[in-house]
Residue frames relative to the residue before (quaternion, step in Angstrom):
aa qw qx qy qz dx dy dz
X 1.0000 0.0000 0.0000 0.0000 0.00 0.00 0.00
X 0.0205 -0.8332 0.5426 0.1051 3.68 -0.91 0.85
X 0.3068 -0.7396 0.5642 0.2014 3.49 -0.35 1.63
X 0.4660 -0.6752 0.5006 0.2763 3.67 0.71 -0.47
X 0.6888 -0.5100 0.1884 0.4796 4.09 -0.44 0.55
X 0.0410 0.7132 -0.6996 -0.0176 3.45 -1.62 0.43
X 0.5743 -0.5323 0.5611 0.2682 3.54 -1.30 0.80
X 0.0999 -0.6143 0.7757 0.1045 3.94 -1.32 0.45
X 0.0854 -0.5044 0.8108 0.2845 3.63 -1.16 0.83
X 0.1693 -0.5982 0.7505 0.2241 3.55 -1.86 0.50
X 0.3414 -0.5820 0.6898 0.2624 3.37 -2.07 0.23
X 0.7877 -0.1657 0.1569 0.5722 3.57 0.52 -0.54
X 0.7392 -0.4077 0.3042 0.4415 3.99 -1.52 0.92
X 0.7280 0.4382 -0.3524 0.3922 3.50 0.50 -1.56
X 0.6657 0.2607 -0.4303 0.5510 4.37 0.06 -0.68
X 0.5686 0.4219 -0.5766 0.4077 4.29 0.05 -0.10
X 0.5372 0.6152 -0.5069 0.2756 3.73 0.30 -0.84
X 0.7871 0.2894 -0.1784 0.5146 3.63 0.31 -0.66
X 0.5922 0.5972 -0.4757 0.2577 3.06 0.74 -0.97
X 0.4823 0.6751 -0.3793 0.4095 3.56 1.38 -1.90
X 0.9015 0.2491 -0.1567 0.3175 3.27 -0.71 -1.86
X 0.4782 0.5000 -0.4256 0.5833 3.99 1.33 0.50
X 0.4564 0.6229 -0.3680 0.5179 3.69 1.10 -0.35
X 0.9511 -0.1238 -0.0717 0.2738 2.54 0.08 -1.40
X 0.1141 0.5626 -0.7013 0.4226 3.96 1.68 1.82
X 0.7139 0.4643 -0.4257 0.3057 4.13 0.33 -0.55
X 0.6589 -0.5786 0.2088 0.4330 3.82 1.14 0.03
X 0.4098 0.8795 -0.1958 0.1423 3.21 1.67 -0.06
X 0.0996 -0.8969 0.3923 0.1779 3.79 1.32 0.81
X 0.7626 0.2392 -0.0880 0.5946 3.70 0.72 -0.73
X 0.1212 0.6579 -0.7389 0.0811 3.72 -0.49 1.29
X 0.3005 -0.7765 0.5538 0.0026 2.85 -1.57 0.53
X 0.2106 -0.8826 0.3728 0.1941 3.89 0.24 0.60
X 0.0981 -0.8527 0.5120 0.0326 3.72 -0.23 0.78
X 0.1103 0.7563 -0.6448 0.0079 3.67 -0.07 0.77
X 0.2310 0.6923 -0.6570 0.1891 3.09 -1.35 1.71
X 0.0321 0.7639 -0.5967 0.2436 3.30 0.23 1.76
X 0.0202 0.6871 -0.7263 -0.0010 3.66 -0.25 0.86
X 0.1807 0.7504 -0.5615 0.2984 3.90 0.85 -0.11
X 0.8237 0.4646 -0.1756 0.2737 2.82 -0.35 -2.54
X 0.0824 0.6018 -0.7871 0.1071 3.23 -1.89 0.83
X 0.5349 -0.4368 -0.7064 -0.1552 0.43 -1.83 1.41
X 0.7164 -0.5701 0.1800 0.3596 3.05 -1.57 0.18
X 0.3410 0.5773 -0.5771 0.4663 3.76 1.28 0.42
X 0.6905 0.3445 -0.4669 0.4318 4.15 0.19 -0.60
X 0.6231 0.5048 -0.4354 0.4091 3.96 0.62 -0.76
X 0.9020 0.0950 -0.2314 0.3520 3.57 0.78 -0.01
X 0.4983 0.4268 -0.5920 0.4681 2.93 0.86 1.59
X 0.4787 0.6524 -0.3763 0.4512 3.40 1.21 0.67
X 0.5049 0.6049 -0.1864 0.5869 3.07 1.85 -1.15
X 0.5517 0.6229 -0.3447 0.4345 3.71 0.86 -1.04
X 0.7760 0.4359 -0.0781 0.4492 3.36 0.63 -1.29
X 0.5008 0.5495 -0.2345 0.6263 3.44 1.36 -0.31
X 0.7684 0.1126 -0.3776 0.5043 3.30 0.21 -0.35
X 0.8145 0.3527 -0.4353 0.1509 3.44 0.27 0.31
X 0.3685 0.5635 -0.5570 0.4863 2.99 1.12 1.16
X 0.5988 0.5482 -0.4827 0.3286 3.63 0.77 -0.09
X 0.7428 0.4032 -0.1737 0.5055 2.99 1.23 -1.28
X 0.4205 0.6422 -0.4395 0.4664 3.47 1.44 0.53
X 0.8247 0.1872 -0.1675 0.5068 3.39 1.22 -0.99
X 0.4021 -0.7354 0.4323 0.3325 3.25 1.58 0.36
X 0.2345 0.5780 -0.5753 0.5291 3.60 0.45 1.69
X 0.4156 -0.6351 0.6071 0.2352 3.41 -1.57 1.33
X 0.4123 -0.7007 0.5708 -0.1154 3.19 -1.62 1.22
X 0.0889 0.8222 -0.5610 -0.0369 3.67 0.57 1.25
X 0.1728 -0.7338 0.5905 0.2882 4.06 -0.71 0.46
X 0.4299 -0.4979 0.6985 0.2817 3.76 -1.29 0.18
X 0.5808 -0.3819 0.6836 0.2227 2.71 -2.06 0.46
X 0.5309 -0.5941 0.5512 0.2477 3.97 -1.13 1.58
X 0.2577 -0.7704 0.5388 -0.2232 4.06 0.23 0.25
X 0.1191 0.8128 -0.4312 0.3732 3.25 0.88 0.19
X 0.7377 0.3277 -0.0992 0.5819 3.85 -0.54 -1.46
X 0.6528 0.5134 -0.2905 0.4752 3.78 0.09 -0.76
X 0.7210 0.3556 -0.2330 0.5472 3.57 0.32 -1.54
X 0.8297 0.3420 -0.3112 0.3129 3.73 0.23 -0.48
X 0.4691 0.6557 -0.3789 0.4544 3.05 1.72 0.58
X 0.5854 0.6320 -0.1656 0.4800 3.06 1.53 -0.57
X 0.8601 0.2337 -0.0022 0.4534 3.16 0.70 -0.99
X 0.2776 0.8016 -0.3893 0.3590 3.54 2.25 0.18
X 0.5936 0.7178 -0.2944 0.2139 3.02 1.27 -1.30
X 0.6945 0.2302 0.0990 0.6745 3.48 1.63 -1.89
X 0.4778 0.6886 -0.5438 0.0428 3.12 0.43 1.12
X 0.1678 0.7831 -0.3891 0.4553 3.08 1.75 1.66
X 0.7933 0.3909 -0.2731 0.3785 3.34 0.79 -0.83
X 0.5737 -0.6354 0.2645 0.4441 3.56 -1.10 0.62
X 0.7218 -0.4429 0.2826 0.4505 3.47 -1.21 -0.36
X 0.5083 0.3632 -0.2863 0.7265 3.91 -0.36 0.98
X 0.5578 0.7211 -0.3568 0.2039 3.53 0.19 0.24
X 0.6416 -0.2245 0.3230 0.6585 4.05 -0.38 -1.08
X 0.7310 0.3978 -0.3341 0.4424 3.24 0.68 -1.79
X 0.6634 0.4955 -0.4350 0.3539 3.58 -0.05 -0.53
X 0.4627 0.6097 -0.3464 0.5424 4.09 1.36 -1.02
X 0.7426 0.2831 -0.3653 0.4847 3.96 0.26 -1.32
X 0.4857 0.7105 -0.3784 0.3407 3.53 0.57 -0.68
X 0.9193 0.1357 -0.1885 0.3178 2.96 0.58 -1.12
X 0.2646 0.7499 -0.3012 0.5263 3.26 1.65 0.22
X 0.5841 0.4964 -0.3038 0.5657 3.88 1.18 -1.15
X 0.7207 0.4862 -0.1371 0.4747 3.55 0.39 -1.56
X 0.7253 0.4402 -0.3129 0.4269 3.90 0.74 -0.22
X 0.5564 0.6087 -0.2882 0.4866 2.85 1.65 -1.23
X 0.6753 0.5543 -0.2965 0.3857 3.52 0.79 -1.18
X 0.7115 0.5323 -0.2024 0.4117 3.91 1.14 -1.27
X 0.5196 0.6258 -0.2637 0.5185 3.45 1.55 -1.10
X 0.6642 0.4549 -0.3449 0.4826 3.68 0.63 -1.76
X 0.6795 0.5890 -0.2902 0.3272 3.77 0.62 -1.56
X 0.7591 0.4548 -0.2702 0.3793 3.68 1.10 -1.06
X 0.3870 0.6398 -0.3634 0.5558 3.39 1.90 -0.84
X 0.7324 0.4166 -0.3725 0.3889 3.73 0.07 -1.20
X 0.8435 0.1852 -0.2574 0.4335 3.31 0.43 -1.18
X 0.6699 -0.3979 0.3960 0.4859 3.74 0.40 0.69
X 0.4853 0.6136 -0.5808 0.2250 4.14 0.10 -0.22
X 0.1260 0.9009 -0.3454 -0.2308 3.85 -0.36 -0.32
X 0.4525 0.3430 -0.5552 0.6077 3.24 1.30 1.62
X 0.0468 0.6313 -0.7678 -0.0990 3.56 -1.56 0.11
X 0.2042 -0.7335 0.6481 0.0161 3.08 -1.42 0.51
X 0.2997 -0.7747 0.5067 0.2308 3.99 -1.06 -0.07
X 0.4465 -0.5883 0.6244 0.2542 3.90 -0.86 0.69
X 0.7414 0.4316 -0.4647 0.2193 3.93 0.42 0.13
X 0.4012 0.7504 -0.3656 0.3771 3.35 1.31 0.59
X 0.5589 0.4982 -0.2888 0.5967 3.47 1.87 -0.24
X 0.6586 0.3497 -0.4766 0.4656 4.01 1.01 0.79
X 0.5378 -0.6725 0.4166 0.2914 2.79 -1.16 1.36
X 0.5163 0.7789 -0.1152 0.3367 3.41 1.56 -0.25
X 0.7348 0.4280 -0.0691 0.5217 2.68 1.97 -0.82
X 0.4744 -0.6929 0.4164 0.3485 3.92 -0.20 0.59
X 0.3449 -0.7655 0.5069 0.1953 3.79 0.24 0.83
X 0.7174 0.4264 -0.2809 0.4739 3.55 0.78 -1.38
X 0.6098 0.4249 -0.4241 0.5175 3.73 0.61 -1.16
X 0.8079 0.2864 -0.4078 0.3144 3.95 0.10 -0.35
X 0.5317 0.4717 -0.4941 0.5007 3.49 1.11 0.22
X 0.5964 0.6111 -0.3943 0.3397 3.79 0.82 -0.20
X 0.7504 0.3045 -0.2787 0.5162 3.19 1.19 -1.09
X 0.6449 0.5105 -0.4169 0.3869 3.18 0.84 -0.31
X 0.5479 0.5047 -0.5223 0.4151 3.94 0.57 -0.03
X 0.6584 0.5733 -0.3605 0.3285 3.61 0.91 0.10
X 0.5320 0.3967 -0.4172 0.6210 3.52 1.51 0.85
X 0.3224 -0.7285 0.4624 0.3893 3.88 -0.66 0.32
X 0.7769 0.2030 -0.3566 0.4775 3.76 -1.14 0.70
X 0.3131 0.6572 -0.6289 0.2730 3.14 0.83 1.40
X 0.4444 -0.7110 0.5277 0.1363 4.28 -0.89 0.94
X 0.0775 -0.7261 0.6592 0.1795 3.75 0.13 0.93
X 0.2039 0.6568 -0.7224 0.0719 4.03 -0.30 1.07
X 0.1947 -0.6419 0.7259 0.1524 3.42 -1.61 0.65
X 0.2178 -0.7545 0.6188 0.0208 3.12 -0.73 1.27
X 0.4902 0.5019 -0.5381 0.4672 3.88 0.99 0.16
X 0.6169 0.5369 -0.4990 0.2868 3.84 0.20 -0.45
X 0.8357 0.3045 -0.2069 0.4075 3.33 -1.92 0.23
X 0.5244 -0.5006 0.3787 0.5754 3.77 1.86 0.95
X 0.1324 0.7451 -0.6337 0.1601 3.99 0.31 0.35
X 0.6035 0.4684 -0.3744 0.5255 3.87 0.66 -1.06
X 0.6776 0.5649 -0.2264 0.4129 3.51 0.25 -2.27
X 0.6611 0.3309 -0.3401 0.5812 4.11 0.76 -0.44
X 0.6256 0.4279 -0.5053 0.4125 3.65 0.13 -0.64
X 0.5864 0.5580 -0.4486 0.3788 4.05 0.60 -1.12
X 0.6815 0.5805 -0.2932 0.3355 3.24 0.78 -1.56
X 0.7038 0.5744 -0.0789 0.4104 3.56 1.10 -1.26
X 0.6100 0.6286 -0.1757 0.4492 2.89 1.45 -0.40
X 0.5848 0.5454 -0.1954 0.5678 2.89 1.56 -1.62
X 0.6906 0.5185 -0.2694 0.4261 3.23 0.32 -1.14
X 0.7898 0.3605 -0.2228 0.4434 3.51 0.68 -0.62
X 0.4336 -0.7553 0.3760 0.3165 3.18 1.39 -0.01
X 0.3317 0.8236 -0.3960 0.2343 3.42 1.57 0.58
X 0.7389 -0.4476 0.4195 0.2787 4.15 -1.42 0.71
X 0.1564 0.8120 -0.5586 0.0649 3.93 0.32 -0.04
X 0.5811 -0.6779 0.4440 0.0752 3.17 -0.45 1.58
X 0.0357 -0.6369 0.7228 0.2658 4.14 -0.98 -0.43
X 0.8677 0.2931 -0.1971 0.3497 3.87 0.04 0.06
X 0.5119 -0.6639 0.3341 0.4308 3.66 -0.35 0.46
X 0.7915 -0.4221 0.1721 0.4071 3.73 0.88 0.00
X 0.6757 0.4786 -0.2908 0.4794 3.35 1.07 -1.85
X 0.5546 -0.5451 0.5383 0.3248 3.41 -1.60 -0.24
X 0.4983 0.5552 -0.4737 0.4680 3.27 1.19 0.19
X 0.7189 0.5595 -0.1732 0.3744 3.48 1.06 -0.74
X 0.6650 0.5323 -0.1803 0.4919 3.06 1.82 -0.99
X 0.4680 0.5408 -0.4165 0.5613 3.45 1.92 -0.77
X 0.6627 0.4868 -0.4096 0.3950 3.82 0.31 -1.26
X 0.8011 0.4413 -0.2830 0.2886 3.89 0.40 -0.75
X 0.4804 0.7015 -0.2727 0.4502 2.84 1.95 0.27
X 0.7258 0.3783 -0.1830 0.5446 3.03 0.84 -1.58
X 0.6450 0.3608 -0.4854 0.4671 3.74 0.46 -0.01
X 0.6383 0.4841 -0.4636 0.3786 3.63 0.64 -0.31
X 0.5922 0.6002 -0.2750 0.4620 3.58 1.25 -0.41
X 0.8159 0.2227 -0.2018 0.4940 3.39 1.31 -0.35
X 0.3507 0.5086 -0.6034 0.5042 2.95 1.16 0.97
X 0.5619 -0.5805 0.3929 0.4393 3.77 0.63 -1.43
């Protein structure tokens, strides 16, 4: 079956690992990889995350568009709630910033589905990102956590010898992995 091309925003190598080769068991001849995480902080982790990103592109030999780091912008956006917990509002504008950005990107380059690699963390609300994301057209409600989807990316990783984050990127997230690491001990 050939679905014909779609756009991947990625967050990092480890959730693209699977995502790619579920891409492309679904028929997908022409993915594309979009990494636009103004999120990340600081900006030494957005580009040694990037590091890893491109080599899974060039691992699977798939074009690789980077964003502009964004950074000031994204935390203007999301300054608003940076009260609420993780899974929250802020995490809703967040992602709404980051769709907006993949939608504009596929329009540009002719693609006309895109889709996102953060549906493969158990961490993430699948539904709240298929919600906001059905609000751009040729957006792909794929869960990539199903069928162990996460449990294969880990695997893939290893194997590739890939960077695997402990936090989703923002500093809202990195404060949050602190203080629980602080009360554990």
């Amino acid at each position: 079956m050939d679905s014909g091309p779609i756009l991947l925003h990625v967050c990092c190598a480890p959730c693209a690992t699977w995502s790619i080769l579920k891409l492309q068991e679904l028929g997908y001849t022409g993915i594309t990889l979009f990494y636009s995480n103004a999120n990340i902080y600081p900006e030494t982790e957005y580009y040694k995350r990037l590091e890893y990103v491109q080599q899974l592109a060039e691992r699977h030999s798939v074009p690789l568009v980077v964003d502009n780091y964004g950074h000031n912008e994204w935390l203007n956006l999301t300054s608003p709630f940076y009260m609420e917990p993780e899974g929250g509002k802020r995490c809703d504008v967040c992602f709404q910033y980051t769709f907006s950005k993949a939608h504009a990107l596929a329009m540009t380059l002719g693609i006309p589905e895109f889709t996102t690699s953060l549906t493969i963390s158990p961490f993430k609300n699948t539904e709240t990102i298929f919600r906001i994301g059905s609000g751009f057209p040729g957006f792909q409600k794929i869960n990539f956590k199903e069928n162990n989807g996460y449990k294969k990316s880990i695997e893939l990783s290893r194997e590739y010898g890939y960077y695997r984050q402990k936090y989703c990127g923002c500093e809202y997230s990195l404060a949050e992995l602190k203080r629980r690491s602080i009360k554990k001990g």
